[in-house]
C-alpha positions, 0 to 999 in steps of 0.5 A, a space after each residue: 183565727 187565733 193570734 201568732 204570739 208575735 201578733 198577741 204581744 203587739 196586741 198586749 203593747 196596745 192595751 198597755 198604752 190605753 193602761 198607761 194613760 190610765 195609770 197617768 189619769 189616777 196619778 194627777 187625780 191623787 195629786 190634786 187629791 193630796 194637794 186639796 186633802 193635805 193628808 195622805 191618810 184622807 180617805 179620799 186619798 187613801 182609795 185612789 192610792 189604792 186604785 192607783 196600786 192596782 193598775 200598777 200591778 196590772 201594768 207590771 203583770 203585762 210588762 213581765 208576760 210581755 218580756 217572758 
């Protein structure tokens, strides 16, 4: 049985709250990162920033799908 749209969008507002706690989980990670590194250019730092970036993008991918 497929979704309504209505059904989908709460569907996707779910799995948003499960990215945002992982989006939140990364952050305090490269906090504690740059704080033990005291470099932003560490390479330490620098893959989490980046992995950061990525749910990021995600995040806003969804959000902008959400709201069109």
């Amino acid at each position: 049985m497929a979704l309504s749209k209505r059904q989908a969008k709460w569907r996707d507002v779910t799995i948003d709250s499960s990215l945002v706690e992982e989006i939140e989980a990364l952050r305090h990670k490269l906090n504690e990162r740059y704080l033990a590194e005291c470099s932003f250019t560490a390479a330490s730092v620098v893959e989490l920033s980046h992995q950061l970036d990525v749910k990021m993008n995600e995040f806003m991918k969804r959000m902008h799908n959400y709201y069109t």
